[in-house]
PQR file of N, CA, C, O and H, with PARSE charges and radii, in Angstrom:
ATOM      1  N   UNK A   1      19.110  20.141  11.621 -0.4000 1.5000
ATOM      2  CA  UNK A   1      18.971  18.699  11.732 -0.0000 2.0000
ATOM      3  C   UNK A   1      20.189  18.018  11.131  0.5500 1.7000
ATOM      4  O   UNK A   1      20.701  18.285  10.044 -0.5500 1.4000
ATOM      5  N   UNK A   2      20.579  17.080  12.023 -0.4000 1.5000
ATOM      6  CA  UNK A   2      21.702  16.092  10.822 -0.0000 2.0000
ATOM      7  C   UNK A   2      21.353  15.301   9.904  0.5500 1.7000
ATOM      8  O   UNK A   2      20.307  14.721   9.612 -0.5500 1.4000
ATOM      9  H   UNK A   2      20.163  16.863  12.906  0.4000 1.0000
ATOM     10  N   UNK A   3      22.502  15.365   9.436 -0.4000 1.5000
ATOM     11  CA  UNK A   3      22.307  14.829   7.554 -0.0000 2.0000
ATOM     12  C   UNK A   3      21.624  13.086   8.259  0.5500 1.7000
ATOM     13  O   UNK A   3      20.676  12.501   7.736 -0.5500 1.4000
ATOM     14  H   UNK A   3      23.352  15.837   9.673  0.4000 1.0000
ATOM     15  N   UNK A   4      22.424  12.537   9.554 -0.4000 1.5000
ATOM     16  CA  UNK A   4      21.502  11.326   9.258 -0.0000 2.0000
ATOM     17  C   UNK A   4      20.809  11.031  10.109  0.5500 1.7000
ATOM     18  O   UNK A   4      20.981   9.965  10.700 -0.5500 1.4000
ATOM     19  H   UNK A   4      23.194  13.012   9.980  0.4000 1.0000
ATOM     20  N   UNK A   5      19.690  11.990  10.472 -0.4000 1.5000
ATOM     21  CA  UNK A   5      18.510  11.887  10.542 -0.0000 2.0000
ATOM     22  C   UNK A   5      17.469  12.719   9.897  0.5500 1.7000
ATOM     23  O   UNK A   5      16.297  12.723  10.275 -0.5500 1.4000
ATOM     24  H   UNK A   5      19.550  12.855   9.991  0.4000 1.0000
ATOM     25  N   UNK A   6      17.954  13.464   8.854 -0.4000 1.5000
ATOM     26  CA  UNK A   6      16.995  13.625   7.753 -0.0000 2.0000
ATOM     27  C   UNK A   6      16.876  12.176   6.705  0.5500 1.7000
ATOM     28  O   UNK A   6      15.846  11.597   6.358 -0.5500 1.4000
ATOM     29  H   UNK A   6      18.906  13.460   8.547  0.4000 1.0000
ATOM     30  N   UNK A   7      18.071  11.900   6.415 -0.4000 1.5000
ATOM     31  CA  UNK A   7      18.308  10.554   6.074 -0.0000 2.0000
ATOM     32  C   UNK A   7      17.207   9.530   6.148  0.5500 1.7000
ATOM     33  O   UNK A   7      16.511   8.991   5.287 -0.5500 1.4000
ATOM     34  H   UNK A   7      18.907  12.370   6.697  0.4000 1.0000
ATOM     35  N   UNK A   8      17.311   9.395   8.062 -0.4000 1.5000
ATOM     36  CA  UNK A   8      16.613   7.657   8.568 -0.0000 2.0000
ATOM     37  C   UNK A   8      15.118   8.504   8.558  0.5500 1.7000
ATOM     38  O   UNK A   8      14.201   7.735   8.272 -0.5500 1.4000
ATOM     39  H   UNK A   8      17.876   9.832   8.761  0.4000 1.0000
ATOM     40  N   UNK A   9      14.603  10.103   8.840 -0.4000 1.5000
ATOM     41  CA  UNK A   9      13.353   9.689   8.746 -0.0000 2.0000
ATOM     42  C   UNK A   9      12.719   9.570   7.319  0.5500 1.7000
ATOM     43  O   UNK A   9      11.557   9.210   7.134 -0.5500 1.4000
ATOM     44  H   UNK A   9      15.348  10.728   9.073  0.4000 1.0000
ATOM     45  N   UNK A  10      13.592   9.907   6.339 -0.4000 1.5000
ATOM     46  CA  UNK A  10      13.023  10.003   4.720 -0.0000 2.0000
ATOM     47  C   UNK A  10      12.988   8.445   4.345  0.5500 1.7000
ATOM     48  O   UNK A  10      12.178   7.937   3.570 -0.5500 1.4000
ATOM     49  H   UNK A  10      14.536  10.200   6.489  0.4000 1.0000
ATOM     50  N   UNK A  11      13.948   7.819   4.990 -0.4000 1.5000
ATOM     51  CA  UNK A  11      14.137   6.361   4.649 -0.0000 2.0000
ATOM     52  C   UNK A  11      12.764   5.570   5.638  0.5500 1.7000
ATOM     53  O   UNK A  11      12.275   4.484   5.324 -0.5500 1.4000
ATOM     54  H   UNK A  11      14.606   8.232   5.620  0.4000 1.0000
ATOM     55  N   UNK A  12      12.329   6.381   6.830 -0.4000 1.5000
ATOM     56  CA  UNK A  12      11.345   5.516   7.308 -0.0000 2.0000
ATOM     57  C   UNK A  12       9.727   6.007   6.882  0.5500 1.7000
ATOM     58  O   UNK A  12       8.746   5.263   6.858 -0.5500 1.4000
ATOM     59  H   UNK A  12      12.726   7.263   7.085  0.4000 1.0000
ATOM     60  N   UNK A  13       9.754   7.330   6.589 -0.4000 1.5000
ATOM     61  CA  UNK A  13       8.807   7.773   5.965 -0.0000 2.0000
ATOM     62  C   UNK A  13       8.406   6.865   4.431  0.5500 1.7000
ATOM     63  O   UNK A  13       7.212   6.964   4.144 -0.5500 1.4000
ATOM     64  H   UNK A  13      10.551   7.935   6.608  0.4000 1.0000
ATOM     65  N   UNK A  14       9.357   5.909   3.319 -0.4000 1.5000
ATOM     66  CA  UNK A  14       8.993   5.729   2.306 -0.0000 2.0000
ATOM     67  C   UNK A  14       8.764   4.190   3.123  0.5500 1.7000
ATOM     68  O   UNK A  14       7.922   3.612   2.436 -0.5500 1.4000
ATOM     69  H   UNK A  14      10.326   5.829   3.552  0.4000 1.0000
ATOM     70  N   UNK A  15       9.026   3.580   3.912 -0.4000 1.5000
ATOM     71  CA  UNK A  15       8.543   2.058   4.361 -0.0000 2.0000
ATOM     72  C   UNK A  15       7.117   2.686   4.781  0.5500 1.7000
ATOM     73  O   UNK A  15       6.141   2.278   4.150 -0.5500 1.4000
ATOM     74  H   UNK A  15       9.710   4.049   4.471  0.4000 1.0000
ATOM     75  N   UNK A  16       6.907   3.693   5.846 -0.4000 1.5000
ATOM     76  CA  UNK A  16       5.835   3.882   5.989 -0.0000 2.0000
ATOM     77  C   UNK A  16       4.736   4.028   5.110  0.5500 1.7000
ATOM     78  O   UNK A  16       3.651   3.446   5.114 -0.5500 1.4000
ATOM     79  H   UNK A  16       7.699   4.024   6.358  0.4000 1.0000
ATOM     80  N   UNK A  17       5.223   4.967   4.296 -0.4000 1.5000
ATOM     81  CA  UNK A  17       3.908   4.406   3.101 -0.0000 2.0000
ATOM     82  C   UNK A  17       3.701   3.342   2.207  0.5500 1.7000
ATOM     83  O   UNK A  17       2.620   2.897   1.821 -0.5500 1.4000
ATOM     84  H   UNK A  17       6.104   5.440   4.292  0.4000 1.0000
ATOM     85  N   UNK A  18       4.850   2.970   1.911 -0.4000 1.5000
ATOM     86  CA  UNK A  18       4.583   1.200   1.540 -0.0000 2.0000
ATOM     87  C   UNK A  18       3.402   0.731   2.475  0.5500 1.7000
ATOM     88  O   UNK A  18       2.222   0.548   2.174 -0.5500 1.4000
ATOM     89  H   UNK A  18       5.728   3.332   2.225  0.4000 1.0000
ATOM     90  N   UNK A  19       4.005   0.593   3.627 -0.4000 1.5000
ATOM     91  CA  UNK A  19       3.255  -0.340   4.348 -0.0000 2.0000
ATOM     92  C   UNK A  19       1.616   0.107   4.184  0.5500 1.7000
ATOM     93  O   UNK A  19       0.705  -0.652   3.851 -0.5500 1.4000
ATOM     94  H   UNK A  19       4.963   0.742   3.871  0.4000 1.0000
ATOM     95  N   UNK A  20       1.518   1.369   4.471 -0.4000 1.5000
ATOM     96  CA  UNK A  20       0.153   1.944   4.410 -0.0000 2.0000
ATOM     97  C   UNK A  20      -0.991   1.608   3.201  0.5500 1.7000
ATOM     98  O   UNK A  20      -2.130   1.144   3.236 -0.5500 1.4000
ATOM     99  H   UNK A  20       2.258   1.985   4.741  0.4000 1.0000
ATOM    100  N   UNK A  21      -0.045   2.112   2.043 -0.4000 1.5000
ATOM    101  CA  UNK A  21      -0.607   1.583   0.599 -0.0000 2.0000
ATOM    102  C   UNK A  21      -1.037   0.136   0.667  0.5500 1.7000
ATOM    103  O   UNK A  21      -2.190  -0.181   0.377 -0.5500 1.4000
ATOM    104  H   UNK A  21       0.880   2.489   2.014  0.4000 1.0000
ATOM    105  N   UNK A  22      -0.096  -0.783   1.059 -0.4000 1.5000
ATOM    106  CA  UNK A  22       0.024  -2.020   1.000 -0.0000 2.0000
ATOM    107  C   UNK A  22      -1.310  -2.739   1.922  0.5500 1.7000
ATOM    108  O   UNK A  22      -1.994  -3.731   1.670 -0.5500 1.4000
ATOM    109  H   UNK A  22       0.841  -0.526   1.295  0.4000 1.0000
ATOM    110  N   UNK A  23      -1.334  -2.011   2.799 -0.4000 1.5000
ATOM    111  CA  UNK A  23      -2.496  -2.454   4.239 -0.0000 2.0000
ATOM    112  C   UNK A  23      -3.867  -2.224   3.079  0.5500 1.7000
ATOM    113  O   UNK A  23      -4.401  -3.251   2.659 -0.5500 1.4000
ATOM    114  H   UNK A  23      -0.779  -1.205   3.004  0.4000 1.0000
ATOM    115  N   UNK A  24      -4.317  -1.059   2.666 -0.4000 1.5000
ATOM    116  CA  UNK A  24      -5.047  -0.383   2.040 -0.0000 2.0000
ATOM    117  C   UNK A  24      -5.529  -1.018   0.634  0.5500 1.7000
ATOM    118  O   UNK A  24      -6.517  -0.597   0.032 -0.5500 1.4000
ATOM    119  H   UNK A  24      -3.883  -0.225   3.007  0.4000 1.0000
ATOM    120  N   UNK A  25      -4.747  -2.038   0.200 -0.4000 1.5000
ATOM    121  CA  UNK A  25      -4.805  -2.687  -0.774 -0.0000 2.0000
ATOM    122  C   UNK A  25      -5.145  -4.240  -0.204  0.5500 1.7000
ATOM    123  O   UNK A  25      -5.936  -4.959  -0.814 -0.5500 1.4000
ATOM    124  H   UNK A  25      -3.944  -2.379   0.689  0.4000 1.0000
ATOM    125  N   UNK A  26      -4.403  -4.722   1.146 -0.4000 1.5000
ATOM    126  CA  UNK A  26      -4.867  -6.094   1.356 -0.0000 2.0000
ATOM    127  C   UNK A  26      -6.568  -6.087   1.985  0.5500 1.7000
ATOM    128  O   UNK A  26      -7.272  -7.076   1.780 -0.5500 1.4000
ATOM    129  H   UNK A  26      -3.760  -4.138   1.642  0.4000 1.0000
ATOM    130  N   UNK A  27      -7.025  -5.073   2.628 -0.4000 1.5000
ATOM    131  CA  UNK A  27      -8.324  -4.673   3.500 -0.0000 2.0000
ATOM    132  C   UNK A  27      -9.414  -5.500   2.724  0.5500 1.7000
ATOM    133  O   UNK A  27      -9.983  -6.491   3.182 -0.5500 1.4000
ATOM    134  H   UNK A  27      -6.453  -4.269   2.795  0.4000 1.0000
ATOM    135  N   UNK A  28      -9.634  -4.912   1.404 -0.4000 1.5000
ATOM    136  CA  UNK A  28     -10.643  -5.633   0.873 -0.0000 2.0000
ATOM    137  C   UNK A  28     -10.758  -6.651   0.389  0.5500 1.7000
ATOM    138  O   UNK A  28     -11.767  -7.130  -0.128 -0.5500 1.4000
ATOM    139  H   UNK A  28      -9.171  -4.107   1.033  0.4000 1.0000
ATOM    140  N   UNK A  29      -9.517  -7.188   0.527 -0.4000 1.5000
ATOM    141  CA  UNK A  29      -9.734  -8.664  -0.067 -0.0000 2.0000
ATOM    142  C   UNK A  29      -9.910  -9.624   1.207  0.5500 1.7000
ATOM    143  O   UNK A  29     -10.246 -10.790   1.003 -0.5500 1.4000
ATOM    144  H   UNK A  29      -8.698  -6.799   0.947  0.4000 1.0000
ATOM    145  N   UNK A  30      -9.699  -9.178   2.486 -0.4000 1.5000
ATOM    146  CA  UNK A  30      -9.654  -9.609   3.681 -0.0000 2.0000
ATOM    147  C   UNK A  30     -11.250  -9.420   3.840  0.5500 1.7000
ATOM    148  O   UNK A  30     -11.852 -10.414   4.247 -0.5500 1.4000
ATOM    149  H   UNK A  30      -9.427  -8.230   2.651  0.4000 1.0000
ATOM    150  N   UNK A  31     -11.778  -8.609   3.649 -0.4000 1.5000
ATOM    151  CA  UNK A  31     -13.220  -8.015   4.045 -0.0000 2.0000
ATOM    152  C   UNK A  31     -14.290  -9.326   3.406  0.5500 1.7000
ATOM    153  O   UNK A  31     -15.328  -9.723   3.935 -0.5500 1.4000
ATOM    154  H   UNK A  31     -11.289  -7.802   3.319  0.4000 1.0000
ATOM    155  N   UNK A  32     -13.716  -9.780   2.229 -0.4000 1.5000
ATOM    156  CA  UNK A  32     -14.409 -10.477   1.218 -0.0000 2.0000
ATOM    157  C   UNK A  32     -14.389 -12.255   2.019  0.5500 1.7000
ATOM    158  O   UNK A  32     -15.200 -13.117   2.361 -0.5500 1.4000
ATOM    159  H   UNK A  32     -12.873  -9.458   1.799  0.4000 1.0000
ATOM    160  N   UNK A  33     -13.320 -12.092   2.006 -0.4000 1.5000
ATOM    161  CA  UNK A  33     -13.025 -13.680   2.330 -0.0000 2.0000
ATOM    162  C   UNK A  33     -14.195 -13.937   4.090  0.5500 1.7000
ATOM    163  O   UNK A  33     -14.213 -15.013   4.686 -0.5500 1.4000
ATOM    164  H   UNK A  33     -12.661 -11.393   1.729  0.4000 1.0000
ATOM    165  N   UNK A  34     -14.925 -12.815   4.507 -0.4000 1.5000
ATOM    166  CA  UNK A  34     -15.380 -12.859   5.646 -0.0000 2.0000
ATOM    167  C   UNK A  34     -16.386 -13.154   5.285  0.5500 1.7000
ATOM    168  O   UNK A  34     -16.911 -14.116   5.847 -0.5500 1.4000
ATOM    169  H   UNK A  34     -14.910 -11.940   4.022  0.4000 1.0000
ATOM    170  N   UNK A  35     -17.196 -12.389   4.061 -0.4000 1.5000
ATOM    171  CA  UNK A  35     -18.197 -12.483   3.428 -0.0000 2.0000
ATOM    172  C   UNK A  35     -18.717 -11.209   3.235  0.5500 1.7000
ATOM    173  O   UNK A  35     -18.188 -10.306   3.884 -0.5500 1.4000
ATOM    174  H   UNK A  35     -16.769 -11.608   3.605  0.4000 1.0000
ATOM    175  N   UNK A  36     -19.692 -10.915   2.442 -0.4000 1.5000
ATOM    176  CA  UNK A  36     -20.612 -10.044   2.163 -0.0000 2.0000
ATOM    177  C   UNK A  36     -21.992  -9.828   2.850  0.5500 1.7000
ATOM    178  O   UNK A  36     -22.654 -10.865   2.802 -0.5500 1.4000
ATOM    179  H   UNK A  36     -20.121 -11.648   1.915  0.4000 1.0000
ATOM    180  N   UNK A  37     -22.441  -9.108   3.290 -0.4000 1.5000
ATOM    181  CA  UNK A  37     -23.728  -8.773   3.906 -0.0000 2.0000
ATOM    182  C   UNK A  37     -24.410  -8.228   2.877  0.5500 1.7000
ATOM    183  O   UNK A  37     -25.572  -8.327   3.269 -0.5500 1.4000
ATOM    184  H   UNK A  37     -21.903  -8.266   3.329  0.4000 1.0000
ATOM    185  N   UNK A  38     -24.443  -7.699   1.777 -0.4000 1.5000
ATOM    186  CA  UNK A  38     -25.024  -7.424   0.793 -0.0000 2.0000
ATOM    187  C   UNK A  38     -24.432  -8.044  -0.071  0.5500 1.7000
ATOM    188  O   UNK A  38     -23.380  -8.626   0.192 -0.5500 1.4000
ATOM    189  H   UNK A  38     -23.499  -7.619   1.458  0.4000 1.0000
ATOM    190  N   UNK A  39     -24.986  -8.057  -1.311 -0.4000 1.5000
ATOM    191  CA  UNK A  39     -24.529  -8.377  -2.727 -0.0000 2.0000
ATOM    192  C   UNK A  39     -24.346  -6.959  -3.664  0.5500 1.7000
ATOM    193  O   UNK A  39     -25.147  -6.071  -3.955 -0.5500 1.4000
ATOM    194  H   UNK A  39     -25.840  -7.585  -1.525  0.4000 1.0000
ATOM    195  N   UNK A  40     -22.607  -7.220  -4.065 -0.4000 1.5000
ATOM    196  CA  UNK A  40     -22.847  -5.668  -4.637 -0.0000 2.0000
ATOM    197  C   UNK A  40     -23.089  -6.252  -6.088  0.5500 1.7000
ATOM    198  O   UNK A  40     -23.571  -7.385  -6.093 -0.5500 1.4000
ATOM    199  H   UNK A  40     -21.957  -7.941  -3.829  0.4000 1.0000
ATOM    200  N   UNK A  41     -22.818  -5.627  -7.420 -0.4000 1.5000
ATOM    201  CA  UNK A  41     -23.103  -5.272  -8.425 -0.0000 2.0000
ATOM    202  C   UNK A  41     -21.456  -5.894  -8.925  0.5500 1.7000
ATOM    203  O   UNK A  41     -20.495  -5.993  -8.161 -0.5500 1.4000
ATOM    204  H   UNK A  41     -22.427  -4.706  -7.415  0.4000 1.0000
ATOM    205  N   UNK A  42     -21.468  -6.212 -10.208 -0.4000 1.5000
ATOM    206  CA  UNK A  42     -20.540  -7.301 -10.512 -0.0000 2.0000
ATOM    207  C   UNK A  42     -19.314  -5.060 -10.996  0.5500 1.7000
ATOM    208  O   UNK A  42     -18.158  -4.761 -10.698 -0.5500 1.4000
ATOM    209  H   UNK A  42     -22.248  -6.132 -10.828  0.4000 1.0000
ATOM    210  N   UNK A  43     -20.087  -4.453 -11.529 -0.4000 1.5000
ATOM    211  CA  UNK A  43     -18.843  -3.070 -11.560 -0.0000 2.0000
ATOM    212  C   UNK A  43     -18.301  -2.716 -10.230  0.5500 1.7000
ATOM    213  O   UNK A  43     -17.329  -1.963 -10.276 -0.5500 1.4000
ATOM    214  H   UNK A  43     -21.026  -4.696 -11.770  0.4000 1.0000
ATOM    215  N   UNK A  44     -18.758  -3.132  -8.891 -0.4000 1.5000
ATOM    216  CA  UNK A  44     -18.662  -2.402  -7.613 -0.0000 2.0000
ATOM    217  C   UNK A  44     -17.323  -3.459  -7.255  0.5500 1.7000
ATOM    218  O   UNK A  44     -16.186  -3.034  -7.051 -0.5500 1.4000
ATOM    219  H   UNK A  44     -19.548  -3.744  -8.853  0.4000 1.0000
ATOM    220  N   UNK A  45     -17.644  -4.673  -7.229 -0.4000 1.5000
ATOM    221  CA  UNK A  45     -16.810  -5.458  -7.379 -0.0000 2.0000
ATOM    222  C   UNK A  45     -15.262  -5.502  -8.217  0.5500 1.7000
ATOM    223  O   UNK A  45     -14.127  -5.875  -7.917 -0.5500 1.4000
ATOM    224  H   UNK A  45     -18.568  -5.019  -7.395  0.4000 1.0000
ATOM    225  N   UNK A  46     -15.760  -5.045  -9.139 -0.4000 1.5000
ATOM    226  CA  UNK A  46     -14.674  -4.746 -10.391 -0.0000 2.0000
ATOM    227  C   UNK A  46     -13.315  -3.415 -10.002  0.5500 1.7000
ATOM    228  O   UNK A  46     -12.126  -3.354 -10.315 -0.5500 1.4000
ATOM    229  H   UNK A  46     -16.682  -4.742  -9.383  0.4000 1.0000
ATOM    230  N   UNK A  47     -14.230  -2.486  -9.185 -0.4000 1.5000
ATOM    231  CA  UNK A  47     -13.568  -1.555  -9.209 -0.0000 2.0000
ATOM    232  C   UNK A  47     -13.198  -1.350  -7.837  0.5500 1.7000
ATOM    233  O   UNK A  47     -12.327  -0.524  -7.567 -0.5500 1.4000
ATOM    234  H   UNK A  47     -15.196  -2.535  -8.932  0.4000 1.0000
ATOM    235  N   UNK A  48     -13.756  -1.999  -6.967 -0.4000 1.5000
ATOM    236  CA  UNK A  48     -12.581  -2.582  -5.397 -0.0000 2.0000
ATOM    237  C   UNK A  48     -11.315  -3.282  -5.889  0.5500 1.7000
ATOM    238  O   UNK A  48     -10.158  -3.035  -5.549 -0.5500 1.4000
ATOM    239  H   UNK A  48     -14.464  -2.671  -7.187  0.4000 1.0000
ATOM    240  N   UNK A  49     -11.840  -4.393  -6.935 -0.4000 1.5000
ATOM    241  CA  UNK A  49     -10.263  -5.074  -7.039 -0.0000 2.0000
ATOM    242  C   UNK A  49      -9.708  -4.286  -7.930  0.5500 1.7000
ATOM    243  O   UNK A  49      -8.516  -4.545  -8.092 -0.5500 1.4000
ATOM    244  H   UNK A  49     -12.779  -4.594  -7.211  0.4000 1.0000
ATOM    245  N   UNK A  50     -10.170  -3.297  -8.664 -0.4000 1.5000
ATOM    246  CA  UNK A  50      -8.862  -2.726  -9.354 -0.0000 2.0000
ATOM    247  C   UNK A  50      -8.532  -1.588  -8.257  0.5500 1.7000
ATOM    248  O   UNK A  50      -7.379  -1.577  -7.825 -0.5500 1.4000
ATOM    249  H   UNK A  50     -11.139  -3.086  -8.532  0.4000 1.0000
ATOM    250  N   UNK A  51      -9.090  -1.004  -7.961 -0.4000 1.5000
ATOM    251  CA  UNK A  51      -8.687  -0.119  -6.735 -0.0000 2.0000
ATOM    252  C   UNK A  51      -7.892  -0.455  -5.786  0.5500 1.7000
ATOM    253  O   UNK A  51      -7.042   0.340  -5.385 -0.5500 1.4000
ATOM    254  H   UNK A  51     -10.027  -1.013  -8.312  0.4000 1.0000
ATOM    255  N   UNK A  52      -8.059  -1.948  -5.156 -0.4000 1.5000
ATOM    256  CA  UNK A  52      -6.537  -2.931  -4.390 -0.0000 2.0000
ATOM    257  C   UNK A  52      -5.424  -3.231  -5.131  0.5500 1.7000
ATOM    258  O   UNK A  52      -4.409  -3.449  -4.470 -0.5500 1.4000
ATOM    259  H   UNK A  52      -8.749  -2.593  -5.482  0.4000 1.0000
ATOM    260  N   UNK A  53      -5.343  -3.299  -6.274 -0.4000 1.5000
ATOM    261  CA  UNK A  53      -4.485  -3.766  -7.329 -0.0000 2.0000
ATOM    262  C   UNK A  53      -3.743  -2.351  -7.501  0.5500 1.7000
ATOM    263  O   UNK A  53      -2.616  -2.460  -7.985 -0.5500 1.4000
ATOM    264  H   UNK A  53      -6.168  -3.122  -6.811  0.4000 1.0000
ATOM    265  N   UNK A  54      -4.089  -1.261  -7.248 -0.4000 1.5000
ATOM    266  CA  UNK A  54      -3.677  -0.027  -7.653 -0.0000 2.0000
ATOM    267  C   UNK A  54      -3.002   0.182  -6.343  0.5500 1.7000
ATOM    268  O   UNK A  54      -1.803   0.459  -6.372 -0.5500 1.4000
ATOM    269  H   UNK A  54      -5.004  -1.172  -6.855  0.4000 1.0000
ATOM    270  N   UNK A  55      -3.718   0.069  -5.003 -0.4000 1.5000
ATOM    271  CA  UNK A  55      -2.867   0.341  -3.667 -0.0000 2.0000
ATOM    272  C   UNK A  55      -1.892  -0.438  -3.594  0.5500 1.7000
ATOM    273  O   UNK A  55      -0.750  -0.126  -3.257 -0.5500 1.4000
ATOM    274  H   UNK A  55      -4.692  -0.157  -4.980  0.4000 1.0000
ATOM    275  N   UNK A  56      -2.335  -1.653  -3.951 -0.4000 1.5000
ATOM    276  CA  UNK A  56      -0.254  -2.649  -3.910 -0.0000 2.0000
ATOM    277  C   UNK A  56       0.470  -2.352  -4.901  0.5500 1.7000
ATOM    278  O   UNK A  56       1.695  -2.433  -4.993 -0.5500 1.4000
ATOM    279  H   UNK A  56      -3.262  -1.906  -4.225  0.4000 1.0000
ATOM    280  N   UNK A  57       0.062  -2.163  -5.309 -0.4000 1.5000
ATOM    281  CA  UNK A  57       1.156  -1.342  -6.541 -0.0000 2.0000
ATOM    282  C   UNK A  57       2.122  -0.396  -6.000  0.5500 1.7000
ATOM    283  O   UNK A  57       3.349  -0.379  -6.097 -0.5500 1.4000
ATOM    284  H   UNK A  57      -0.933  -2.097  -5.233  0.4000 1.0000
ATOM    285  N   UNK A  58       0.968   0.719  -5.160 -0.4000 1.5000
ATOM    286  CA  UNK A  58       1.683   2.044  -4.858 -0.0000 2.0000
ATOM    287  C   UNK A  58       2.090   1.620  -3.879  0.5500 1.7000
ATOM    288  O   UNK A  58       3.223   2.063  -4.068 -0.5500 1.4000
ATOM    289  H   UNK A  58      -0.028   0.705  -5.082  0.4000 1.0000
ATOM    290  N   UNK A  59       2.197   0.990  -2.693 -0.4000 1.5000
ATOM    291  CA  UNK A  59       2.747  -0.013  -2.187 -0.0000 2.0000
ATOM    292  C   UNK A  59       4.123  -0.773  -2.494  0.5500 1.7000
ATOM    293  O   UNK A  59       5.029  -0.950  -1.680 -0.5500 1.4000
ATOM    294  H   UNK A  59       1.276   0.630  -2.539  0.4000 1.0000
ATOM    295  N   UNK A  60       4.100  -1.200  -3.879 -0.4000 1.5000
ATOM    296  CA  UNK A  60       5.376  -1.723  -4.084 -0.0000 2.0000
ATOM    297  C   UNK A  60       6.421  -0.904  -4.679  0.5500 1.7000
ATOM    298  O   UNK A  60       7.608  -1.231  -4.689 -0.5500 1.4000
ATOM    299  H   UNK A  60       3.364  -1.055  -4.541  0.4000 1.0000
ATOM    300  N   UNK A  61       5.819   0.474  -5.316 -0.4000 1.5000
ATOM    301  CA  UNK A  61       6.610   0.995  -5.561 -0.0000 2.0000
ATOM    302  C   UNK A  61       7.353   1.843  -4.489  0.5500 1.7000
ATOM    303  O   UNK A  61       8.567   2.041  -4.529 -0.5500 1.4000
ATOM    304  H   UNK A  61       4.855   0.740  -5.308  0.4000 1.0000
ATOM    305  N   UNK A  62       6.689   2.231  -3.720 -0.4000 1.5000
ATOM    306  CA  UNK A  62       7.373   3.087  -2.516 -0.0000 2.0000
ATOM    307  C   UNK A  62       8.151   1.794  -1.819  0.5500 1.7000
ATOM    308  O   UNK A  62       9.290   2.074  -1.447 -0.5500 1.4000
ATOM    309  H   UNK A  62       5.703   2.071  -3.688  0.4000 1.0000
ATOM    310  N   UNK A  63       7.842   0.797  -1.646 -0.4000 1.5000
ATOM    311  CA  UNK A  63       8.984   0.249  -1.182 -0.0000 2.0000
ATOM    312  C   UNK A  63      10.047  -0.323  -1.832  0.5500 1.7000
ATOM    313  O   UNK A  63      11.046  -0.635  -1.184 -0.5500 1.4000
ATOM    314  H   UNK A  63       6.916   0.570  -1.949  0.4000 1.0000
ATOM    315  N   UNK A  64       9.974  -0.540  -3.215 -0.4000 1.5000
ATOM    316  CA  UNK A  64      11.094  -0.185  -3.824 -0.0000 2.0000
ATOM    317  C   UNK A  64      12.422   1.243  -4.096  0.5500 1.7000
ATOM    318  O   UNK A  64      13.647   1.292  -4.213 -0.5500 1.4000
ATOM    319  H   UNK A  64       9.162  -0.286  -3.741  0.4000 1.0000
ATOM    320  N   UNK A  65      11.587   1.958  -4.095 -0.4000 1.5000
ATOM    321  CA  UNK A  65      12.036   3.243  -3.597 -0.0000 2.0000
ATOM    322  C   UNK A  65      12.352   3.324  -2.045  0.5500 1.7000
ATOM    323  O   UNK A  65      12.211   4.459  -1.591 -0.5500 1.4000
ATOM    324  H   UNK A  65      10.593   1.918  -4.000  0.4000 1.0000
ATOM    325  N   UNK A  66      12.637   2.634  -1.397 -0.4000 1.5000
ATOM    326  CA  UNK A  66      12.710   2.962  -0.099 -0.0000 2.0000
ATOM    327  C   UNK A  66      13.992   1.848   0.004  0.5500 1.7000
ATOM    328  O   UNK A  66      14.727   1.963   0.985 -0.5500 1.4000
ATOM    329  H   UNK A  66      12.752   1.711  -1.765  0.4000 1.0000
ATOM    330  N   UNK A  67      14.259   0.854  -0.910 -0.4000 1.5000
ATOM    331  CA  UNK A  67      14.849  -0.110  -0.950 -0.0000 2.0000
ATOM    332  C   UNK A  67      16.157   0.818  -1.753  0.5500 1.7000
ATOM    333  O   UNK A  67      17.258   0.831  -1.204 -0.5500 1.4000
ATOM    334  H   UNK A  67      13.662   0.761  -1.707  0.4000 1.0000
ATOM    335  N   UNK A  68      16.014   1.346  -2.669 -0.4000 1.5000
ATOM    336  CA  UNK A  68      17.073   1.816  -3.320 -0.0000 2.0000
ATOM    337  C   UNK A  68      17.689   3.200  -2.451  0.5500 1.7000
ATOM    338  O   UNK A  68      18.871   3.544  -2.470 -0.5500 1.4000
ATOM    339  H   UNK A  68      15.119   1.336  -3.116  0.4000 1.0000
ATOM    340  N   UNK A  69      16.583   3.893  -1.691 -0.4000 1.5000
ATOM    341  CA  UNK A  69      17.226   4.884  -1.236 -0.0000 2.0000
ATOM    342  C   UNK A  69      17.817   4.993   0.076  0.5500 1.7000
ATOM    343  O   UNK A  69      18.290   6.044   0.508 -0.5500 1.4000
ATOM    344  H   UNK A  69      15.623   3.614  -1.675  0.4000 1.0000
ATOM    345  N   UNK A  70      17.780   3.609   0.874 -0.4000 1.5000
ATOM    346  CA  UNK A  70      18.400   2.660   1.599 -0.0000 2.0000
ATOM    347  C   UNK A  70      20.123   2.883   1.058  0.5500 1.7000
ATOM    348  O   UNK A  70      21.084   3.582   1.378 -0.5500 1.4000
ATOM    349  H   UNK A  70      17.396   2.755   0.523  0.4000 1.0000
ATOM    350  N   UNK A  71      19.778   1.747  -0.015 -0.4000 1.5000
ATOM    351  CA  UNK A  71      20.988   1.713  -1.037 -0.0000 2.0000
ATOM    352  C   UNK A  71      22.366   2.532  -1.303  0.5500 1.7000
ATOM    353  O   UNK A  71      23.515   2.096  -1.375 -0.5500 1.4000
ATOM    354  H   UNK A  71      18.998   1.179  -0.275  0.4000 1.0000
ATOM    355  N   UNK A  72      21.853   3.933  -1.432 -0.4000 1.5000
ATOM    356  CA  UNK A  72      22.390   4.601  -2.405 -0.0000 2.0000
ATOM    357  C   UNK A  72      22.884   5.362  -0.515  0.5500 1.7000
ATOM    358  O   UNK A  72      23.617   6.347  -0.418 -0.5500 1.4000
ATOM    359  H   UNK A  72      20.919   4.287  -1.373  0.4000 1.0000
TER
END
């Protein structure tokens, strides 16, 4: 394989998971704003939004990493 396309797919592979993480993290807050069909439990709640808060994260870090290895 050539050097630059090991390159562009390592460089499109780390947007790709940004984006993925990132999707994975906006879902439930999208889900919410539709409404609830049940009522969950104020911990069930607690631990979706820290669980979205954790996917944009991993999210921002891979695309920071994808930003620098762009870069370099």
């Amino acid at each position: 394989m050539p050097k630059d396309l090991k390159r562009a797919s390592a460089g499109i592979s780390l947007v790709m998971l940004a984006l993925g993480f990132s999707f994975l993290g906006i879902v439930p807050f999208l889900q919410r704003m539709q409404g609830e069909s049940a009522i969950a439990s104020a911990l069930e709640q607690n631990c979706c939004i820290a669980g979205s808060f954790a996917s944009l994260l991993a999210g921002t870090i891979f695309l920071i990493a994808a930003c620098i290895y762009w870069r370099s």
